[in-house]
N, C-alpha and C positions, 0 to 999 in steps of 0.2 A: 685808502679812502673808506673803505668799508668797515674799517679796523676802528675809524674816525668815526662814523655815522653808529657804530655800534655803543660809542662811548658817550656822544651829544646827543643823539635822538630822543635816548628815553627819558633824561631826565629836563630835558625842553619840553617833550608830550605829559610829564607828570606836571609839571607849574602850568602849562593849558588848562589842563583837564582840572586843573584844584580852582582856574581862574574860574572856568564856567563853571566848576560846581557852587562853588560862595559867589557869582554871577546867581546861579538862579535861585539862592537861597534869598540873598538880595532881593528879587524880584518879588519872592513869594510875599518876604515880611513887609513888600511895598514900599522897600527903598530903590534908587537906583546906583547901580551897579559903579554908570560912570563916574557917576559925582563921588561912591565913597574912593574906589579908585584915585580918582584925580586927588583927593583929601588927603591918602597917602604918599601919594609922591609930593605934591608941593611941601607937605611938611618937611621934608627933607631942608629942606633950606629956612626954615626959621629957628631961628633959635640956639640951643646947641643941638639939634637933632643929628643933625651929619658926624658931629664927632661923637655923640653916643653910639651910632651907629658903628662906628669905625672902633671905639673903643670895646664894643659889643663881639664885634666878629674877631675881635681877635681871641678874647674871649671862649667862643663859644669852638673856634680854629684850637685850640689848644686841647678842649673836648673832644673833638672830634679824633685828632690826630693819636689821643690817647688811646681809643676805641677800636680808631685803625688799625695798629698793632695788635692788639686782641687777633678783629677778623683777620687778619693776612697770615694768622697762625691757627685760622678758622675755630677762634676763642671768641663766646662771646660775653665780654667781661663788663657785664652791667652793672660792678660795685665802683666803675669810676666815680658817681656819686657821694659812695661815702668814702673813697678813698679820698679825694681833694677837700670835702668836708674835715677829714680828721687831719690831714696835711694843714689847713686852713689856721685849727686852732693851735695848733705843735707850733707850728713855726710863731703864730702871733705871739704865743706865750714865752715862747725862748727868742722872740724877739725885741720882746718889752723889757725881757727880764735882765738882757745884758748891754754893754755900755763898748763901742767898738767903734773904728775908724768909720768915715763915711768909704761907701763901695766893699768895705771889707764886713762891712756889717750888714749892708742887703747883699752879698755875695753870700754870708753865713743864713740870713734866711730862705734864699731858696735853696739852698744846699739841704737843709731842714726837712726843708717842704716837698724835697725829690725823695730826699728819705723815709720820711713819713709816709707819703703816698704807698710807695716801693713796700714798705714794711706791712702795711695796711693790704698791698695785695699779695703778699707771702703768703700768707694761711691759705686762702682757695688755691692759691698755686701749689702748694705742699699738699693739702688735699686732693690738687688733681690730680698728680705724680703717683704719689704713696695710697692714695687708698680708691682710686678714680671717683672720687665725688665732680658730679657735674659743676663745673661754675657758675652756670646760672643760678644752679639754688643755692652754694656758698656764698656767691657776691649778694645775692639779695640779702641772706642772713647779716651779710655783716656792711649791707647798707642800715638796716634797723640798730644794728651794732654801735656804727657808728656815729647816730643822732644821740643814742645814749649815752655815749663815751662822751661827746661835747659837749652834753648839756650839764654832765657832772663834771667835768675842767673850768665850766667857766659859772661853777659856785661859787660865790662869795667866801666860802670857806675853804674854795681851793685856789684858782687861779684868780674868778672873776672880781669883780670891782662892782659898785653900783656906782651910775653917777644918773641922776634923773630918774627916773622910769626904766631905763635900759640896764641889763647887764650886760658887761664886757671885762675884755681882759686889758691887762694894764696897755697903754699906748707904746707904740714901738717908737723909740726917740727922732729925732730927725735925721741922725746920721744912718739911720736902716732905712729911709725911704729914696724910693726909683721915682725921681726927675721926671714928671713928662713934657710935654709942649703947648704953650700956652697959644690958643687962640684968640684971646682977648676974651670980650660976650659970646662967641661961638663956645668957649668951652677949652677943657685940658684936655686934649690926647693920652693917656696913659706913654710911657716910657716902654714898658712890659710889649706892648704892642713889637718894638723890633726883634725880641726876645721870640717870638711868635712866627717871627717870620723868619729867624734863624731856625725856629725846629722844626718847619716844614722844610728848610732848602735841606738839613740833617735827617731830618727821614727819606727825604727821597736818593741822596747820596747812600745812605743806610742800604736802603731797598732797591736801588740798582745798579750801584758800585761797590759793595760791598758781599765778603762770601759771605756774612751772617746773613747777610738780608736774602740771597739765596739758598739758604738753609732754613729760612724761614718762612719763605716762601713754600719752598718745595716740599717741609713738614705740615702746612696747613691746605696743599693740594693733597697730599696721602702722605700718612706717616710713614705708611707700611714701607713704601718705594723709598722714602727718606733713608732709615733704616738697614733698608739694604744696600743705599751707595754709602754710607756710613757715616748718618748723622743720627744723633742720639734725638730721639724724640721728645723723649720726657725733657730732657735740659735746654729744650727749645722751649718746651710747654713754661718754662718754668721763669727762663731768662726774659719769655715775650709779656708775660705777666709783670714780672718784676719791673721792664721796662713802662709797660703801661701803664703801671701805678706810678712813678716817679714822673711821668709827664703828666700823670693826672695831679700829682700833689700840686703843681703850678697852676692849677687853673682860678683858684682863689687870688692868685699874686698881683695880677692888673689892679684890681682894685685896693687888696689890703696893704700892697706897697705905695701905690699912686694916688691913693685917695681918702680909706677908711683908716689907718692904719692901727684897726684892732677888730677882735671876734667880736660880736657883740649877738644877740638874739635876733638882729635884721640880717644875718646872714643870709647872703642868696642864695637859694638853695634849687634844684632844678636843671641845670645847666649839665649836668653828667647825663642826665636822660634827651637831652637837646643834643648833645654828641654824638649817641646812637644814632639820631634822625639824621644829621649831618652827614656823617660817615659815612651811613648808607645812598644818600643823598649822591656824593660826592664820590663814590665806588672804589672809596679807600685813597685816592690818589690824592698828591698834597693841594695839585692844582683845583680839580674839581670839589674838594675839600673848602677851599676859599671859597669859594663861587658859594655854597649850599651855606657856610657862616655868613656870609654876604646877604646873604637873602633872609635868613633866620634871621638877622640883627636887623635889617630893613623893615619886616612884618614888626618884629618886635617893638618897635622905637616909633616908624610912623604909622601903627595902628592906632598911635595917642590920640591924631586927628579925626577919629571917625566917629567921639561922642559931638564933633562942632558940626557933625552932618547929618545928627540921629539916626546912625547908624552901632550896632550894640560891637563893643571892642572885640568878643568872643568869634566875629568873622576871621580874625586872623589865625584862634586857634584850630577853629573849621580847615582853614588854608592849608597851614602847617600840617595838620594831621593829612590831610588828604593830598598832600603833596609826598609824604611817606608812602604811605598805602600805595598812591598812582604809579609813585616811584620803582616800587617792586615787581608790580604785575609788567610796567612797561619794560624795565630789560627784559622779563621773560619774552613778552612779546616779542621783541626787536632778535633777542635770542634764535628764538624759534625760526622767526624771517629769514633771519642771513642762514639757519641751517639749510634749510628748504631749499634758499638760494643757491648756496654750496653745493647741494646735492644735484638740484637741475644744470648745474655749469658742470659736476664732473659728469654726469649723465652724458650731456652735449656732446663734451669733449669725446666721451667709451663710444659715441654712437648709439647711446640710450633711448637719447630724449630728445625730439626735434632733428632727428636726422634718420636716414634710410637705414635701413637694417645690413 
C-alpha cells in the first residue's frame, strides 16, 4: 500500500498544486478560474477535440517512452528531439521516393524511421563510451545538428519540392500510408495509435520480464555493482541509447503516415521536449506514462477554448510547466515521508520509538 501511495501521491499533489497555481494566476488577471476550467473540459466534446486528443497522446506516449529508456539507464537523452526530427525526413524522403506493396511499404518506412532515429543517437552514444562526453551536451549539439541537416534535405535542389508557399518533400504514395479510423465529423483516429500501445505493452515486458531489462536496470542504479556481477556497462550505455533513438525515430509517424504524408516546413516540432515532462511526469512506468500523455494532449487540445472565455491560452503552458517542477519536488517529499516513516516503524518495532526502554 505504501509502495502504491508512494507512486500516486506525488504526481496527484503535482496537477493540485499547478491547478491552484494558474487558479490564482486566474484570479490575479481577473478571470475566473471555474469558468476557464469548465471551458476546457466541455470542449472535449465538440468537434474533433476528443480524437485530437487521443491522437495526441499517443503521440506524445511514444516520446516519452523514448526518454524512459534513456532515464532507466540513468541517461538523460534530450536529443529525442532531433533524433525523430531527422527520422521524420529520412523516412519521408525514402518514402516518396519508392513505389512498394501497400503494408510492405509503411512496414519499409518505419523500419527507416527506427533506423534513422537509432543512427542519429549513435554519436552521443559512442561519445559516451569512448571518450565519456556527457549526453546532455552531445544530444543538445546534435539537436541544433539536426534542424540543419533538415532544412538542407528538403531544398528544392535536394530532396524538397515547392508546391505553394511551403516546401516539402515528395508525397509518399498511398500504398506507404497507415489506415486510421474514421469517426465521421468527430475526426480520424491515427492507425499509428495501436502501434503505440504495443510499445508500451513491449517495454514493460522489456523491463520486467526480460534479463536485458534487468541489466539495465541495475546499470542505471550503479554501474559500478553492474560490473561487478558481470554486465558490461558501456554496452548498456550504448544499446539503451540506440534503442531510444529508434523509438524516438517513430514519433513523427502518426501523423506523417496517417495524415501529412510528407516533411514540409510545418513540421511539429517540440514534442521531444514534452517527452521529458511526460517521462518524468509518469516515473518512467508505461502506465503512468499514459496517464502524463493523457493530460499533456488534454491541456494541449482543450486549451483552444479559453480564447471564447477571455482567458490568455498561455494558462496551459503555466500548467504544464508547473506540473513538472510540482512533480519533482513532490516525490522528493513523499520520499522523504515514507523514509521517516520506515524509520519510526523499525524504531517501534527495536523498542526505540514509542515503547519502554
Amino acid at each position: 500500500m505504501g509502495h502504491l501511495r508512494g507512486k500516486l501521491l506525488p504526481p496527484a499533489l503535482a496537477i493540485v498544486f499547478s491547478m491552484l497555481l494558474c487558479g490564482a494566476a486566474l484570479v490575479i488577471s481577473g478571470a475566473n478560474p471555474l469558468s476557464a476550467f469548465g471551458a476546457m473540459v466541455t470542449q472535449v466534446g465538440k468537434g474533433t477535440t476528443f480524437v485530437d486528443i487521443i491522437n495526441s497522446t499517443g503521440i506524445y506516449y511514444i516520446a516519452a517512452l523514448a526518454v524512459a529508456i534513456g532515464f532507466q539507464m540513468n541517461l538523460f537523452n534530450i536529443g529525442v528531439e532531433g533524433q525523430y526530427r531527422v527520422a521524420a525526413v529520412v523516412a519521408a524522403v525514402v518514402g516518396g521516393s519508392i513505389a512498394l506493396p501497400p503494408g510492405i511499404h509503411t512496414l519499409v518506412i518505419i523500419i527507416v524511421a527506427a533506423l534513422a532515429g537509432a543512427a542519429w543517437a549513435a554519436i552521443p552514444a559512442i561519445l559516451k563510451v569512448t571518450r565519456g562526453v556527457n549526453e546532455v551536451i552531445s544530444t543538445i549539439m546534435m539537436n541544433g545538428l539536426a534542424i540543419g541537416l533538415s532544412a538542407y534535405l528538403i531544398r528544392r535542389d535536394v530532396f524538397g519540392e515547392l508546391r505553394g508557399n511551403n516546401i516539402r518533400t515528395a508525397e509518399i504514395p498511398e500504398s506507404g500510408w497507415m489506415p486510421g479510423i474514421s469517426f465521421g465529423g468527430g475526426g480520424t483516429m491515427f492507425g499509428f495509435i495501436f502501434v503505440a500501445v504495443a510499445l508500451g505493452v513491449g517495454y514493460w515486458v522489456m523491463m520486467n520480464r526480460t534479463r536485458f531489462g534487468f541489466e539495465l536496470r541495475a546499470s542505471g542504479e550503479s554501474s559500478t555493482a553492474a560490473s561487478a556481477g558481470g554486465v558490461n556497462a558501456k554496452k548498456m550505455v550504448l544499446v539503451s541509447m540506440l534503442l531510444s533513438g529508434a523509438i524516438a525515430g517513430l514519433i513523427s509517424l502518426p501523423e506523417l503516415l496517417g495524415r501529412d504524408h510528407t516533411f514540409s516546413l510545418n513540421f511539429t516540432a517540440g514534442i521531444g521536449f514534452s517527452g521529458i515532462a511526460i517521462a518524468l511526469l509518469g516515473r518512467n512506468h508505461p502506465g503512468g506514462i499514459a496517464f502524463g500523455a493523457l493530460l499533456w494532449a488534454f491541456l494541449d487540445k482543450s486549451g483552444l477554448a479559453l480564447d471564447n472565455v477571455g482567458v490568455p491560452r498561455e494558462i496551459v503552458t503555466i500548467m504544464q510547466g508547473s506540473i513538472v517542477l510540482s512533480v519533482v519536488v513532490a516525490y522528493e517529499v513523499v520520499r522523504r515521508f515514507e523514509l521517516a516513516s520506515e524509520q519510526r516503524r523499525v524504531g517501534r518495532e527495536l523498542g526505540t520509538v514509542g515503547g519502554a526502554a
